[in-house]
C-alpha positions as a LaTeX table, in Angstrom:
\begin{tabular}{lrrr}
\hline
Residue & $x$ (\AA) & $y$ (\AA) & $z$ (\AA) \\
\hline
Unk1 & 16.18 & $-0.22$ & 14.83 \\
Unk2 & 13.92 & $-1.59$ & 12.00 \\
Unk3 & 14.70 & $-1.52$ & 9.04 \\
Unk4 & 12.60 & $-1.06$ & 5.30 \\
Unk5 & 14.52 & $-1.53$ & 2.51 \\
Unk6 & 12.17 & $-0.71$ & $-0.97$ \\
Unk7 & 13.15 & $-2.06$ & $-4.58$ \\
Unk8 & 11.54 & $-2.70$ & $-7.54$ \\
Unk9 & 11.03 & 1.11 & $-8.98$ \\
Unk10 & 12.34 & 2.00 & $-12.38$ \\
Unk11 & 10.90 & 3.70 & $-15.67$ \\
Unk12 & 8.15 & 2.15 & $-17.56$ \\
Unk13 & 5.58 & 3.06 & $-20.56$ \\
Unk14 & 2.28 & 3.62 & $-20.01$ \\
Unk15 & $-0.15$ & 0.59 & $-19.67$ \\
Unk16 & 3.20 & $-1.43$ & $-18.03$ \\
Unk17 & 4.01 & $-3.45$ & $-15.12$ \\
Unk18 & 6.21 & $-3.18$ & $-12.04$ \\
Unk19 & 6.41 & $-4.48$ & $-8.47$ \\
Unk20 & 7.92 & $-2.90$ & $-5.85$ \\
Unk21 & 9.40 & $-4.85$ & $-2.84$ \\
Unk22 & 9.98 & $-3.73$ & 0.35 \\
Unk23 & 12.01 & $-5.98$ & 2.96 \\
Unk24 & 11.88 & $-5.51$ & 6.89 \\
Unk25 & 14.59 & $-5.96$ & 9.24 \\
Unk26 & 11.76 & $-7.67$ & 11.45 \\
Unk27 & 8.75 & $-10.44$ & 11.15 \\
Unk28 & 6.29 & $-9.23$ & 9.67 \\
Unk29 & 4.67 & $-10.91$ & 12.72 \\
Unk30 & 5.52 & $-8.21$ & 14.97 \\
Unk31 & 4.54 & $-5.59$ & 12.75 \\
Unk32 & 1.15 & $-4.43$ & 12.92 \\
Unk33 & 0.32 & $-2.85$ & 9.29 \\
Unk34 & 2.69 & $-1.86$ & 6.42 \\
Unk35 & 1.29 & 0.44 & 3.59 \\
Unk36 & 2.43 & 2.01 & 0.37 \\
Unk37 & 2.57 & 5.38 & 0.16 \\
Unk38 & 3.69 & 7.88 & $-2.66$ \\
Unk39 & 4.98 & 11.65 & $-2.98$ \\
Unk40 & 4.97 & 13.24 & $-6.16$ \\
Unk41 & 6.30 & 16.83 & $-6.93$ \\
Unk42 & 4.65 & 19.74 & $-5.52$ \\
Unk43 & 2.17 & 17.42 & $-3.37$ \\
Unk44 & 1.72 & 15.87 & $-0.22$ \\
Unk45 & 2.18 & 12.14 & 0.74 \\
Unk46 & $-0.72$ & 9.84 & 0.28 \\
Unk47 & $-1.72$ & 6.47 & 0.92 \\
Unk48 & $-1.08$ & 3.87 & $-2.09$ \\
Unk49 & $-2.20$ & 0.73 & $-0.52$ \\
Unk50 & $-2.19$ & $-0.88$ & 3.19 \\
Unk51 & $-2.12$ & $-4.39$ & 4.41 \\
Unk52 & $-2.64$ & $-5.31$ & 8.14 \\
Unk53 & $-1.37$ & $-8.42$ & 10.53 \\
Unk54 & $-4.41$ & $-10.35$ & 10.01 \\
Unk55 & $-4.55$ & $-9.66$ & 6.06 \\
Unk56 & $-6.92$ & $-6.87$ & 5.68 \\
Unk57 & $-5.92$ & $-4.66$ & 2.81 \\
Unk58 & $-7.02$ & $-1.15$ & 1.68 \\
Unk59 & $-7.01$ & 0.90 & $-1.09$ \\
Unk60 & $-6.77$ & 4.35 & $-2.27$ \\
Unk61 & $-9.79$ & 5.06 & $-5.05$ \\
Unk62 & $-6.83$ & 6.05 & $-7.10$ \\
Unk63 & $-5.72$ & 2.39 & $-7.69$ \\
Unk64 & $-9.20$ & 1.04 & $-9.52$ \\
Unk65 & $-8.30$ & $-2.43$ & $-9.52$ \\
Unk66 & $-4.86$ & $-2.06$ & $-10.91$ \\
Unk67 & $-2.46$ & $-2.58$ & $-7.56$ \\
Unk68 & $-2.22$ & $-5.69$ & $-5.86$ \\
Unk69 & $-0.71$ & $-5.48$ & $-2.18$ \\
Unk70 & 0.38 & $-8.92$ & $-0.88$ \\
Unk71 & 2.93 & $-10.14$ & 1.56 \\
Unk72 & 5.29 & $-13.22$ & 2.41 \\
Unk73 & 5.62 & $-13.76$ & 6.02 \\
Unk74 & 8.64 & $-16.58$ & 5.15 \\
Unk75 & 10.80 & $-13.17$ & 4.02 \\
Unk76 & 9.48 & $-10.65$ & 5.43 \\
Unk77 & 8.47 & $-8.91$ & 2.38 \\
Unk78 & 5.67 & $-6.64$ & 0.90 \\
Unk79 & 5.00 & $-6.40$ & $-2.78$ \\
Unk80 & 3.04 & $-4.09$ & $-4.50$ \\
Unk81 & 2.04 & $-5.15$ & $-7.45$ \\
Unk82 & 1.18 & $-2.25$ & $-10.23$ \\
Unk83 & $-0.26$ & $-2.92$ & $-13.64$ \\
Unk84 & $-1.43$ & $-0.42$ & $-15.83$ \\
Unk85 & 0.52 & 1.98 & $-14.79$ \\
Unk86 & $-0.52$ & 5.35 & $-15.81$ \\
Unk87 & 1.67 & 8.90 & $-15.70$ \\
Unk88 & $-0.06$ & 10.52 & $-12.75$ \\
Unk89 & 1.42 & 6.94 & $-10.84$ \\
Unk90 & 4.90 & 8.79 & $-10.97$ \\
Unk91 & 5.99 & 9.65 & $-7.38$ \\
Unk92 & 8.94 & 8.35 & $-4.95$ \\
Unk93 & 7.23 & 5.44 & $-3.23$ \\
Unk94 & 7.67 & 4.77 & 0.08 \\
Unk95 & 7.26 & 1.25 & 2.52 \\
Unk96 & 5.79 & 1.95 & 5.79 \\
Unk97 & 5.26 & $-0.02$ & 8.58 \\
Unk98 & 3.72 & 0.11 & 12.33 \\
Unk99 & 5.83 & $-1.89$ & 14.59 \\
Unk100 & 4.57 & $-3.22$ & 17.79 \\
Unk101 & 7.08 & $-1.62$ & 20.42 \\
Unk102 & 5.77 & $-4.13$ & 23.61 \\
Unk103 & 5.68 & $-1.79$ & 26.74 \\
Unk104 & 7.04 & 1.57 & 24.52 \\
Unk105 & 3.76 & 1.00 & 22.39 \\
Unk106 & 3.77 & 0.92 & 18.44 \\
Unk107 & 6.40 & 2.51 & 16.52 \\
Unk108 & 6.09 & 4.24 & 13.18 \\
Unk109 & 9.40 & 3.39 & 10.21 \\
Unk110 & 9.99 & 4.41 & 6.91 \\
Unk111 & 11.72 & 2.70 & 3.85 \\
Unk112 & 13.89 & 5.57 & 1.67 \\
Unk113 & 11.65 & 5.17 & $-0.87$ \\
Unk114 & 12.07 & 3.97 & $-4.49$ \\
Unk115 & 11.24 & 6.41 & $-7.93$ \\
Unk116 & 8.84 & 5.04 & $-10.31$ \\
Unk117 & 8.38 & 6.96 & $-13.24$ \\
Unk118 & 6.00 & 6.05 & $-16.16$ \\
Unk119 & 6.25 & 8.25 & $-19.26$ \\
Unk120 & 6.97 & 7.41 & $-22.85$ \\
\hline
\end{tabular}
């Protein structure tokens, strides 16, 4: 089974910095995409940020500039970098990834998700 193991949440002012790590059990080589995603209280699960195989990356209009998604294949690793972190950024955030499955087709995973909470 794959594994997603996120990191990197904590509590920070307003106008801070974090970046949140997630790790896979796999290459990133056999995963097809991996995206961000955050749940805040009382709402549904939306997309953060998403990065595919070949590099694309995509945004939700929500970001403006301030998160950076990036990747290094050598550790399997994602990073989301988030700067200027506002108050409405405070959710659980959670690593997903698509995993090619061969034969069984793709395969959908989930990290546990990591709290980030920016208040002063």
């Amino acid at each position: 089974q794959v594994q997603l193991v996120e990191s990197g949440g904590g509590l920070v002012q307003p106008g801070g910095s974090l970046r949140l790590r997630c790790a896979a059990s796999v290459s990133i080589f056999s995963i097809r995409s991996m995206g961000w995603y955050r749940q805040a209280p009382g709402k549904q699960r939306e997309l953060v940020a998403g990065i595919g195989r070949g590099g694309s990356r995509n945004y939700a209009d929500f970001v403006k500039g301030r998160f950076t998604i990036s990747r290094d294949n050598a550790k399997n690793t994602v990073y989301l970098q988030m700067n200027s972190l506002e108050p409405e950024d405070t959710a659980v955030y959670y690593c997903n990834a698509i995993v090619e499955g061969g034969s069984m087709g793709d395969r959908d995973y989930w990290g546990q998700g990591t709290q980030v909470t920016v208040s002063s």
